[in-house]
N, CA, C and O atoms as CSV, one atom per row, in Angstrom:
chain,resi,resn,atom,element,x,y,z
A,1,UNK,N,N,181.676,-46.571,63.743
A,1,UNK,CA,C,182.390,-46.092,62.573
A,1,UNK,C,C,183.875,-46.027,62.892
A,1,UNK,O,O,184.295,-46.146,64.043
A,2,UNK,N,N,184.552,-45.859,61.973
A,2,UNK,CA,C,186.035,-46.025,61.730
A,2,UNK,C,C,186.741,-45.308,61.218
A,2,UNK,O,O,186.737,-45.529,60.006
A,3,UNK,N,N,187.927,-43.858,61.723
A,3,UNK,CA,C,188.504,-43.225,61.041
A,3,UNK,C,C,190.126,-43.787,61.100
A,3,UNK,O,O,190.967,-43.637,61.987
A,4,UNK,N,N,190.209,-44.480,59.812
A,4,UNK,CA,C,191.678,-44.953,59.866
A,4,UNK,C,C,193.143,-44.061,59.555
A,4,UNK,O,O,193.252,-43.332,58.569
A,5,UNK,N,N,194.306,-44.270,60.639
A,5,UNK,CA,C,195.015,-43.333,60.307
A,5,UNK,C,C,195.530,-43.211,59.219
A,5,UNK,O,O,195.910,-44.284,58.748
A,6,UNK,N,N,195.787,-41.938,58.328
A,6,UNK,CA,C,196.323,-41.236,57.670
A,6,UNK,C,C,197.677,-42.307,57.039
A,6,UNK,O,O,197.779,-42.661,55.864
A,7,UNK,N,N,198.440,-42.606,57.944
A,7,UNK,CA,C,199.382,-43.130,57.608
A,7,UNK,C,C,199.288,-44.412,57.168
A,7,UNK,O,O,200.274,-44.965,56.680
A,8,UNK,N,N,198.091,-45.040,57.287
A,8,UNK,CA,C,198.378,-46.627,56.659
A,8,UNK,C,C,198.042,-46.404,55.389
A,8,UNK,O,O,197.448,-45.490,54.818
A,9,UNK,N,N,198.633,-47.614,54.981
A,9,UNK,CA,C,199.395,-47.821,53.576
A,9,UNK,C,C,198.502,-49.438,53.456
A,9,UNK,O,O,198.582,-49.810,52.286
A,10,UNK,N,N,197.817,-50.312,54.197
A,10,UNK,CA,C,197.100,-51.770,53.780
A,10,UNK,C,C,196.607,-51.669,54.949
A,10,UNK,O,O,196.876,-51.172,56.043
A,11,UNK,N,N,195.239,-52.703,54.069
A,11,UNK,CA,C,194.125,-53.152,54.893
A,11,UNK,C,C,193.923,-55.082,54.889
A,11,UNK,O,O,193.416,-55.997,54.240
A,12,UNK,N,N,194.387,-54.921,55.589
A,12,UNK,CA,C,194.658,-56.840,55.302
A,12,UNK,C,C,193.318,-57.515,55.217
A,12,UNK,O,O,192.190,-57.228,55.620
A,13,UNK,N,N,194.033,-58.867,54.314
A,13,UNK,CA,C,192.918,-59.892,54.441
A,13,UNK,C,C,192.050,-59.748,55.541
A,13,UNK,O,O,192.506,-59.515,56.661
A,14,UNK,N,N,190.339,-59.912,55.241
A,14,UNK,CA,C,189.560,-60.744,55.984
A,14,UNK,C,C,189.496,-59.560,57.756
A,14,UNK,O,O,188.841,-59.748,58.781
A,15,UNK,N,N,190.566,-58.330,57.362
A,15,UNK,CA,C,191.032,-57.607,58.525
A,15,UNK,C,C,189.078,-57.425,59.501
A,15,UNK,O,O,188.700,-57.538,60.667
A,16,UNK,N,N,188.571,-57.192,58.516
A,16,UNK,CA,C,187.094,-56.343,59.208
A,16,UNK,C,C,185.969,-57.424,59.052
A,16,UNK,O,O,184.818,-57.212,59.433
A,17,UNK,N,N,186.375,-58.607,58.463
A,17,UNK,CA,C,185.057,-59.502,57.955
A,17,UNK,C,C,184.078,-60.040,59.414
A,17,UNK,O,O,184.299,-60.365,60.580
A,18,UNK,N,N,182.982,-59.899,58.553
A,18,UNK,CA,C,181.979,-60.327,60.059
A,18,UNK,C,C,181.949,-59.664,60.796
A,18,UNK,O,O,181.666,-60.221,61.857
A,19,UNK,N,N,182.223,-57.743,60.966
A,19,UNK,CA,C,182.546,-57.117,61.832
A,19,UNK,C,C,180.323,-56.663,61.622
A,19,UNK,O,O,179.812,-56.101,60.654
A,20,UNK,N,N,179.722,-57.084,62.659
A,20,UNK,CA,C,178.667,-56.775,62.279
A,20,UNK,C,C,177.835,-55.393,62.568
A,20,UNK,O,O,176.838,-54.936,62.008
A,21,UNK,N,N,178.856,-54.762,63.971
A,21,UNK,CA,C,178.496,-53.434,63.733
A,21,UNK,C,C,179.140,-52.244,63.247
A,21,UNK,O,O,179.215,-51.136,63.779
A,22,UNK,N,N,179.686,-52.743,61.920
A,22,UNK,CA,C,180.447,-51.998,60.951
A,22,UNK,C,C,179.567,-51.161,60.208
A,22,UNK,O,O,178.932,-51.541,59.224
A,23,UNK,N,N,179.529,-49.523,60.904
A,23,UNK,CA,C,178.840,-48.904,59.747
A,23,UNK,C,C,179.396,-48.106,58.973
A,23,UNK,O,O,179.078,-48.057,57.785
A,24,UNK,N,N,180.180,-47.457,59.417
A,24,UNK,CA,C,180.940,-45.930,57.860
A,24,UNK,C,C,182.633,-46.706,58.530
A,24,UNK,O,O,183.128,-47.068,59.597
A,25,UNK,N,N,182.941,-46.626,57.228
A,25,UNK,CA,C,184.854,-46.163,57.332
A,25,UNK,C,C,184.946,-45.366,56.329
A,25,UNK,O,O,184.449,-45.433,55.205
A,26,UNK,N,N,185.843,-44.352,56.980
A,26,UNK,CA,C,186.554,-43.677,56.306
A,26,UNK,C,C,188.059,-44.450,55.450
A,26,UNK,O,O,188.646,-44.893,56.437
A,27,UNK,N,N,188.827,-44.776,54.386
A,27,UNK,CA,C,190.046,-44.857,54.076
A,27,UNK,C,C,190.623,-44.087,53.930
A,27,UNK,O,O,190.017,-43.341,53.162
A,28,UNK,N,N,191.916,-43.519,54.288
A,28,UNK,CA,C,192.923,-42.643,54.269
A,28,UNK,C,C,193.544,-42.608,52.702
A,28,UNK,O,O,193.618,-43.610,51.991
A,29,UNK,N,N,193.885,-41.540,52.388
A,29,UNK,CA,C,194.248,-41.119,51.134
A,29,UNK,C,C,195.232,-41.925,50.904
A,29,UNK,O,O,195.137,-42.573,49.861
A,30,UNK,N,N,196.631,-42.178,51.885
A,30,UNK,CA,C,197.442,-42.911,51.421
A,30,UNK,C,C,197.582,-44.364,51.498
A,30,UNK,O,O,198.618,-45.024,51.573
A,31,UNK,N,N,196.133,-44.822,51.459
A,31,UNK,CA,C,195.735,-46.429,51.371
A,31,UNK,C,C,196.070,-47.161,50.012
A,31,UNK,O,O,195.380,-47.122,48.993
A,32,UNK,N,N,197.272,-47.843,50.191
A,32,UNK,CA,C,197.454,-48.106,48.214
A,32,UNK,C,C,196.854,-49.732,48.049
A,32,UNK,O,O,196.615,-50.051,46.884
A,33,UNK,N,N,196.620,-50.671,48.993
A,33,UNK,CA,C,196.284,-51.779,49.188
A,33,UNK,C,C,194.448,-52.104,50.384
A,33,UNK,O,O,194.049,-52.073,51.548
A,34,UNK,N,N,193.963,-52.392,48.907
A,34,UNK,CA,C,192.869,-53.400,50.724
A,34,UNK,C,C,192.816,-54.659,49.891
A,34,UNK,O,O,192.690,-54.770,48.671
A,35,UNK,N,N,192.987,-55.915,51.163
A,35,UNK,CA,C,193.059,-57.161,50.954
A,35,UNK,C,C,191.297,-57.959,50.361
A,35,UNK,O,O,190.096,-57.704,50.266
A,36,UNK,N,N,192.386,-59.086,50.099
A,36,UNK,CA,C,190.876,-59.953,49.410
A,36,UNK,C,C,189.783,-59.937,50.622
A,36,UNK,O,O,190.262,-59.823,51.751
A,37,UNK,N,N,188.743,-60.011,50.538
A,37,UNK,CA,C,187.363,-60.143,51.638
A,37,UNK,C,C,187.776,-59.235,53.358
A,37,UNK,O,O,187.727,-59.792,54.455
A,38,UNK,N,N,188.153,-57.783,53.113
A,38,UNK,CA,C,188.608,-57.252,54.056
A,38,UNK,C,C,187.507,-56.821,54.627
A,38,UNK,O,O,187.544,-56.666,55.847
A,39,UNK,N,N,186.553,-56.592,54.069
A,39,UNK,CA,C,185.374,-56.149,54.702
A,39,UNK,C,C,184.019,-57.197,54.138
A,39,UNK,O,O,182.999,-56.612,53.774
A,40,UNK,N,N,184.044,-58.332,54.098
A,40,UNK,CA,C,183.254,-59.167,54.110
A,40,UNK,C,C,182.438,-59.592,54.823
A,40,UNK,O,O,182.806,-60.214,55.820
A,41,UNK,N,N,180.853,-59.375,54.518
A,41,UNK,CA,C,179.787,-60.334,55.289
A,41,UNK,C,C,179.745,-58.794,56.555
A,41,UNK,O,O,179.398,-59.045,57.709
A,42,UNK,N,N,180.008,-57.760,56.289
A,42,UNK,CA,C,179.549,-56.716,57.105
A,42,UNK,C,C,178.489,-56.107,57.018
A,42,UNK,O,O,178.483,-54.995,56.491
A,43,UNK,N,N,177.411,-56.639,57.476
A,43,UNK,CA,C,176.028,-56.413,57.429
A,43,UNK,C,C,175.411,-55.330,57.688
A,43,UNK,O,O,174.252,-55.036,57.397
A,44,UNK,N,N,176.492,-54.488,58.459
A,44,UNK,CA,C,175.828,-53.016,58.805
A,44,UNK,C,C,176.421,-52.035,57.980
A,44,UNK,O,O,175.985,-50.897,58.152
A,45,UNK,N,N,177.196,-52.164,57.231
A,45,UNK,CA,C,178.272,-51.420,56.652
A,45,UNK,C,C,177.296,-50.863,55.685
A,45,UNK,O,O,176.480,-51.492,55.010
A,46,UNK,N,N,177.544,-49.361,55.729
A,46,UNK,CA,C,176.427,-48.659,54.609
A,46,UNK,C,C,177.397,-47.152,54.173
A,46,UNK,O,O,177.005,-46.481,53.219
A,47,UNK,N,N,178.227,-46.870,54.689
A,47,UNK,CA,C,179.578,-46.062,54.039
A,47,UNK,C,C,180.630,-46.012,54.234
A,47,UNK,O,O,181.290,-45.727,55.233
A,48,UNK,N,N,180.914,-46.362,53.038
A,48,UNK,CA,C,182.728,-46.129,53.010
A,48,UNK,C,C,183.342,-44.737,52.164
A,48,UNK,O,O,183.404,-44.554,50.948
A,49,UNK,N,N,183.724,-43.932,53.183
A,49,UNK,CA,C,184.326,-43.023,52.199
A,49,UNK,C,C,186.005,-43.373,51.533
A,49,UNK,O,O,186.842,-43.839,52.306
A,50,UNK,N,N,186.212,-43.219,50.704
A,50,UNK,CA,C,187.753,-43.108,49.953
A,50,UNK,C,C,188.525,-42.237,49.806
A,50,UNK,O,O,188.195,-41.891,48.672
A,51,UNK,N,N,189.457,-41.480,50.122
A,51,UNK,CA,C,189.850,-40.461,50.408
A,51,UNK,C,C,191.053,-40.513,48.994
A,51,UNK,O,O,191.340,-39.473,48.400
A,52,UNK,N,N,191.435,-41.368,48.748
A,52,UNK,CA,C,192.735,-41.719,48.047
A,52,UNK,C,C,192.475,-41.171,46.339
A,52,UNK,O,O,191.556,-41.670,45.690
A,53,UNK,N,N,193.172,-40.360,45.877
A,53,UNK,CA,C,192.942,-39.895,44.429
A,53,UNK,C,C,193.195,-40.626,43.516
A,53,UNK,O,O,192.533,-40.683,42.479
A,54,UNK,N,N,194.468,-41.476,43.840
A,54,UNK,CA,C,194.882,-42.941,42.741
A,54,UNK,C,C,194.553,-44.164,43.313
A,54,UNK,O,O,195.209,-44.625,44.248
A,55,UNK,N,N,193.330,-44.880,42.698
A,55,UNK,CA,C,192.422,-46.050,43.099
A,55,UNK,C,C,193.866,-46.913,44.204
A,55,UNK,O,O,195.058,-47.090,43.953
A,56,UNK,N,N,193.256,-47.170,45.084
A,56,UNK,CA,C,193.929,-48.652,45.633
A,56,UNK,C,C,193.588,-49.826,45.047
A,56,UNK,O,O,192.585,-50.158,44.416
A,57,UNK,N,N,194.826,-50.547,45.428
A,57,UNK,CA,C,194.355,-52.437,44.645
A,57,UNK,C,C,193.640,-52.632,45.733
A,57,UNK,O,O,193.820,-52.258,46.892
A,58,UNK,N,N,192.684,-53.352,45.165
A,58,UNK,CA,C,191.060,-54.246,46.082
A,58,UNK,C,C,191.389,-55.270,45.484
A,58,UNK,O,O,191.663,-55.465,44.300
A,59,UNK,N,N,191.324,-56.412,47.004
A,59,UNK,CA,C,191.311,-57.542,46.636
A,59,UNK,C,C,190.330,-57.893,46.143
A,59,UNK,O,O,189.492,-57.041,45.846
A,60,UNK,N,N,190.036,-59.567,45.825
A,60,UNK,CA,C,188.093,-59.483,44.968
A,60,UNK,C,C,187.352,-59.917,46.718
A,60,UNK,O,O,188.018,-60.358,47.654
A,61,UNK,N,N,186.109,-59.679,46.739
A,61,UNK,CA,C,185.386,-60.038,47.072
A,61,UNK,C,C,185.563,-59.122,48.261
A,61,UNK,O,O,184.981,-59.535,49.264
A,62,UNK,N,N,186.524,-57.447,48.475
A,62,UNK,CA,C,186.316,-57.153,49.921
A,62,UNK,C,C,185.311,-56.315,50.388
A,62,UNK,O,O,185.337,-55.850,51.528
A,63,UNK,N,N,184.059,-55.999,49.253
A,63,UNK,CA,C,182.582,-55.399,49.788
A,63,UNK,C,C,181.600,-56.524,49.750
A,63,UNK,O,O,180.390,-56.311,49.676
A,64,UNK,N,N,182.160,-57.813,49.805
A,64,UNK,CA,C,180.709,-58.657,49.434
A,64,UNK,C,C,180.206,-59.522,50.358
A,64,UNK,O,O,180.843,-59.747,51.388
A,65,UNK,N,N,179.237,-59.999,50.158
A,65,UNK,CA,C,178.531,-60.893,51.394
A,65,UNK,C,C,177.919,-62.225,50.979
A,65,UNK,O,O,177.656,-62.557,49.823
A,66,UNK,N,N,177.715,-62.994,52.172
A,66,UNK,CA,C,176.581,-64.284,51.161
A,66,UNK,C,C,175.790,-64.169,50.637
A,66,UNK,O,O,175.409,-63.015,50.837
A,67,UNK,N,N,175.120,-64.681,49.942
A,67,UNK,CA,C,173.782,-64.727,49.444
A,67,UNK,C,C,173.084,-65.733,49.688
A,67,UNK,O,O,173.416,-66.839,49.264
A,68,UNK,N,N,171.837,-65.515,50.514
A,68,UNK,CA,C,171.265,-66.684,50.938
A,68,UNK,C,C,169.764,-66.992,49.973
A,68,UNK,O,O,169.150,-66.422,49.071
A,69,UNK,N,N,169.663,-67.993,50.622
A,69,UNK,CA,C,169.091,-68.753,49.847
A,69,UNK,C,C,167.331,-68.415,50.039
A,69,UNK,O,O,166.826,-69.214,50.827
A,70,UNK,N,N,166.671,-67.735,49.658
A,70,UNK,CA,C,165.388,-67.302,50.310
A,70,UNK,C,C,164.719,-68.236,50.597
A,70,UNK,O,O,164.059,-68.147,51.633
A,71,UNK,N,N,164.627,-69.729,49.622
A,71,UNK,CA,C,163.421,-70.937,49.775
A,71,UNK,C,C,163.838,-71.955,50.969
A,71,UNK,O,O,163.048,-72.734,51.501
A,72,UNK,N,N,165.041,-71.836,51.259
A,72,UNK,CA,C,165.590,-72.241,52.248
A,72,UNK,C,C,165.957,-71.693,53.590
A,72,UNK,O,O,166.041,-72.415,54.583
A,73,UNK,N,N,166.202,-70.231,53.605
A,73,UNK,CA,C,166.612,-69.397,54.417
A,73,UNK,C,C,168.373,-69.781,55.025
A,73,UNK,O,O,168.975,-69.391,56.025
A,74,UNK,N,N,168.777,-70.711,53.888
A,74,UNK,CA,C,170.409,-70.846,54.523
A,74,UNK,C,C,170.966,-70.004,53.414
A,74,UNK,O,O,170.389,-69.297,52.588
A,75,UNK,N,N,172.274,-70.267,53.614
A,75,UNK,CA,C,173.514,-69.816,52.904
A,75,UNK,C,C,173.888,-70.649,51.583
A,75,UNK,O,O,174.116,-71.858,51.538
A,76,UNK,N,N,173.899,-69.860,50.664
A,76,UNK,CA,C,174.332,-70.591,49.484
A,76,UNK,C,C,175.771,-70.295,49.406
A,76,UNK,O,O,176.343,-69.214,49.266
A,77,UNK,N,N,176.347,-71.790,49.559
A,77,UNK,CA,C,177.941,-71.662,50.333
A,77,UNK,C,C,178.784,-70.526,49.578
A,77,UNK,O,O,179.266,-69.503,50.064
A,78,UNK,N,N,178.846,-71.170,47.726
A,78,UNK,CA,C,179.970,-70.329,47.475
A,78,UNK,C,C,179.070,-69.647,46.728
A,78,UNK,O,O,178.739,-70.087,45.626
A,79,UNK,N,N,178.611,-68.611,47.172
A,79,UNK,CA,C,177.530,-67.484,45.890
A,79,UNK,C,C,177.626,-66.200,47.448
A,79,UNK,O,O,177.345,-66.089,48.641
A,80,UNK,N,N,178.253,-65.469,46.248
A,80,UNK,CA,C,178.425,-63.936,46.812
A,80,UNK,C,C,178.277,-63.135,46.238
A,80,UNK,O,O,178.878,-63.161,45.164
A,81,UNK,N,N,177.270,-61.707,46.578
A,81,UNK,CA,C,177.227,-60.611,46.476
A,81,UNK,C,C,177.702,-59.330,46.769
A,81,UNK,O,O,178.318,-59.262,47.833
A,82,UNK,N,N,177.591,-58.288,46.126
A,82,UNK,CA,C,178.177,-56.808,46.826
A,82,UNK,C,C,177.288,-56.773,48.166
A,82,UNK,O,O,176.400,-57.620,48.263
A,83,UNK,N,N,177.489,-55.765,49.295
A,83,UNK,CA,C,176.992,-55.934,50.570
A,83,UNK,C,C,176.017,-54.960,50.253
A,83,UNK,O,O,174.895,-54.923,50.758
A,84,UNK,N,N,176.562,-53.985,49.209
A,84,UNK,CA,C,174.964,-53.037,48.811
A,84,UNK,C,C,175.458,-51.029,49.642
A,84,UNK,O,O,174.801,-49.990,49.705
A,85,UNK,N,N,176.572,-51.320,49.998
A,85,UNK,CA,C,176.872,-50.126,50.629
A,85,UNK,C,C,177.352,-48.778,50.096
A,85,UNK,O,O,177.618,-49.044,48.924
A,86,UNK,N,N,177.602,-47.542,50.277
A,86,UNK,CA,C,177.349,-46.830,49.276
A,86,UNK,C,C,178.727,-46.606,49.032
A,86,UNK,O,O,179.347,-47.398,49.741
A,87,UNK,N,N,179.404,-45.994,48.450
A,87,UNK,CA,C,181.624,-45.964,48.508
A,87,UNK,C,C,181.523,-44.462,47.670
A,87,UNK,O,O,181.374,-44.119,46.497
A,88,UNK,N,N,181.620,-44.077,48.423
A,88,UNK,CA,C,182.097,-42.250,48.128
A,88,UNK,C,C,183.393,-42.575,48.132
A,88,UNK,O,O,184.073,-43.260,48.897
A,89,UNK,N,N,183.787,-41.567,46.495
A,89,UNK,CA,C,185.524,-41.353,46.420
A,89,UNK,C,C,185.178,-39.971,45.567
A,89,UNK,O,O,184.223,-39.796,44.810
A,90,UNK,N,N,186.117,-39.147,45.874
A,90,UNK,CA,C,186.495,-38.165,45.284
A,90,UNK,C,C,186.127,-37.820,43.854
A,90,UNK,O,O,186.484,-38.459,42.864
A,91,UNK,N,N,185.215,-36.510,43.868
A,91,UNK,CA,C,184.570,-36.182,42.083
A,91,UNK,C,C,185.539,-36.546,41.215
A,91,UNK,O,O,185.168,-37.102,40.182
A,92,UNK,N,N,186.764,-36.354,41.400
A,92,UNK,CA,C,187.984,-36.149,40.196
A,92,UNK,C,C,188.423,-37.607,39.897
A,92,UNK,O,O,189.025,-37.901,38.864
A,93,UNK,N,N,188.043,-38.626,40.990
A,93,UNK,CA,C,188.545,-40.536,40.838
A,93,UNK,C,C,187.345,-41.354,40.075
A,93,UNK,O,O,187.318,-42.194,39.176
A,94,UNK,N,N,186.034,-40.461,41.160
A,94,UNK,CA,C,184.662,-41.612,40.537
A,94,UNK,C,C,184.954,-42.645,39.388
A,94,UNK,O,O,184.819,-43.854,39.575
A,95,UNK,N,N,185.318,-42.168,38.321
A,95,UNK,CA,C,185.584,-42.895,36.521
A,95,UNK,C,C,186.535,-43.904,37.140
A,95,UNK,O,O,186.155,-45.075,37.161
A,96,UNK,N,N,187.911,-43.554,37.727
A,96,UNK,CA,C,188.769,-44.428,38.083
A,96,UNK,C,C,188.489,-45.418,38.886
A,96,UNK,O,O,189.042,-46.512,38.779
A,97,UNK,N,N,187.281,-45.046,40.102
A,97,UNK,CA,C,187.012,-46.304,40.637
A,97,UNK,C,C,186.398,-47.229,40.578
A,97,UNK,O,O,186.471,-48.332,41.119
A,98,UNK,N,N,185.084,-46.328,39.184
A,98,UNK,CA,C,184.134,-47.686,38.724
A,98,UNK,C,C,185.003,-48.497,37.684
A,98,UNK,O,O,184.444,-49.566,37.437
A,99,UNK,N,N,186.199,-48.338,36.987
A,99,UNK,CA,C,186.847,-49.096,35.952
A,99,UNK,C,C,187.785,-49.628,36.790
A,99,UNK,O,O,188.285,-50.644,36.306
A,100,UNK,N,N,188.096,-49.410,37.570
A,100,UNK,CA,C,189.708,-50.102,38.199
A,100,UNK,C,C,189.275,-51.633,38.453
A,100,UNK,O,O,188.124,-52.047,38.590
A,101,UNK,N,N,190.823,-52.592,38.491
A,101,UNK,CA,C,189.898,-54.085,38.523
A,101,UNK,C,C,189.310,-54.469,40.065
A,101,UNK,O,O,189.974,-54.230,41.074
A,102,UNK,N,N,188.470,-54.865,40.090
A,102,UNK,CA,C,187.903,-55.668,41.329
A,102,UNK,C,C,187.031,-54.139,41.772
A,102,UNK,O,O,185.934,-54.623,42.052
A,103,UNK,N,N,186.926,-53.080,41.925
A,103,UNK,CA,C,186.197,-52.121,42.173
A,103,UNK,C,C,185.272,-51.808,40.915
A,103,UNK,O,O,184.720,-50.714,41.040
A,104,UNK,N,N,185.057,-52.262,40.113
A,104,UNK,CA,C,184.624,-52.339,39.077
A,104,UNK,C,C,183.164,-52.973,39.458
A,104,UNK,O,O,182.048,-52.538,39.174
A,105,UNK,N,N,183.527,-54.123,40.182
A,105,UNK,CA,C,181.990,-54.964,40.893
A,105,UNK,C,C,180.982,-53.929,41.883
A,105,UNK,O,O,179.931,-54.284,42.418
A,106,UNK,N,N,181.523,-52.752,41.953
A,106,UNK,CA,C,180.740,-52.275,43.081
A,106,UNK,C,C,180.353,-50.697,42.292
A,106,UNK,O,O,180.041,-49.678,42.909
A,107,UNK,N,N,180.473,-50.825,40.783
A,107,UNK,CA,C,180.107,-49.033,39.849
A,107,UNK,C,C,178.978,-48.815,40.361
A,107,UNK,O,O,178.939,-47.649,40.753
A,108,UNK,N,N,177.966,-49.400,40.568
A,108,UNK,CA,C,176.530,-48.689,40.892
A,108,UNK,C,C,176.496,-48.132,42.266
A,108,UNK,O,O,175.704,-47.263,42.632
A,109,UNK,N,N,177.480,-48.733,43.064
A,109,UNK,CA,C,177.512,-48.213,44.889
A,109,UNK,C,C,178.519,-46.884,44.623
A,109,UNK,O,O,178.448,-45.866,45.312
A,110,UNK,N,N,179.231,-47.020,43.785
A,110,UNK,CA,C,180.277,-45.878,43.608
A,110,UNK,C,C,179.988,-44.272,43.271
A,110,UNK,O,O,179.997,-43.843,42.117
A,111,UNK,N,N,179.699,-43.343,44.590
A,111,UNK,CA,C,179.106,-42.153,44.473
A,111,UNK,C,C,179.952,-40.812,44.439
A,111,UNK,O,O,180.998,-41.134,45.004
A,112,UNK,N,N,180.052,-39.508,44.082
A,112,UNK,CA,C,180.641,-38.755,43.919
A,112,UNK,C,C,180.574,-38.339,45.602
A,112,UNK,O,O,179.587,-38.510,46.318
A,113,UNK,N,N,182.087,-37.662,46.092
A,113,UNK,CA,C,182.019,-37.347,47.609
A,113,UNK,C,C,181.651,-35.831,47.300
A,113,UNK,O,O,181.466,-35.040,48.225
């Protein structure tokens, strides 16, 4: 798990993708940016808390993963899903983070902290 400092302000592109024993991050309140596919294809990843009261910009695709192909057992190249993980943000944001754009793809993972 991952407690990021307080003080960052972005989470870059692609920063965590494929990180496979990625299980909880915390984001720091004053996180105003996470990049496109920052946490992509993180297979262990099962919480993210949000600390931040005014949504950050999310790039698209930075909770999602491949989707493979079951009859085949490969990768269906460009077909992606949410990773399925749970994203605690603050009782008073929840509304803000299931409507905000690109966090919008992940309202059903989006839980009250």
């Amino acid at each position: 798990s991952i407690a990021l400092p307080e003080s960052l302000k972005s989470i870059g592109e692609y920063t965590f993708a494929n990180c496979g024993k990625l299980a909880n991050i915390t984001i720091p309140a004053n996180t105003e940016n996470i990049g496109e596919y920052a946490f992509f294809d993180c297979a262990a990843l099962k919480i993210v808390e949000c600390l931040a009261l005014t949504t950050p910009n999310l790039g698209f695709g930075a909770f999602h993963k491949y989707r493979y192909d079951k009859q085949t057992g490969g990768i269906e190249k460009l077909s992606y899903i949410p990773i399925g993980c749970t994203i605690y943000a603050l009782a008073t944001a929840v509304e803000a983070y299931k409507t905000a754009e690109n966090w919008s793809d992940y309202a059903t993972y989006i839980k009250s902290k």
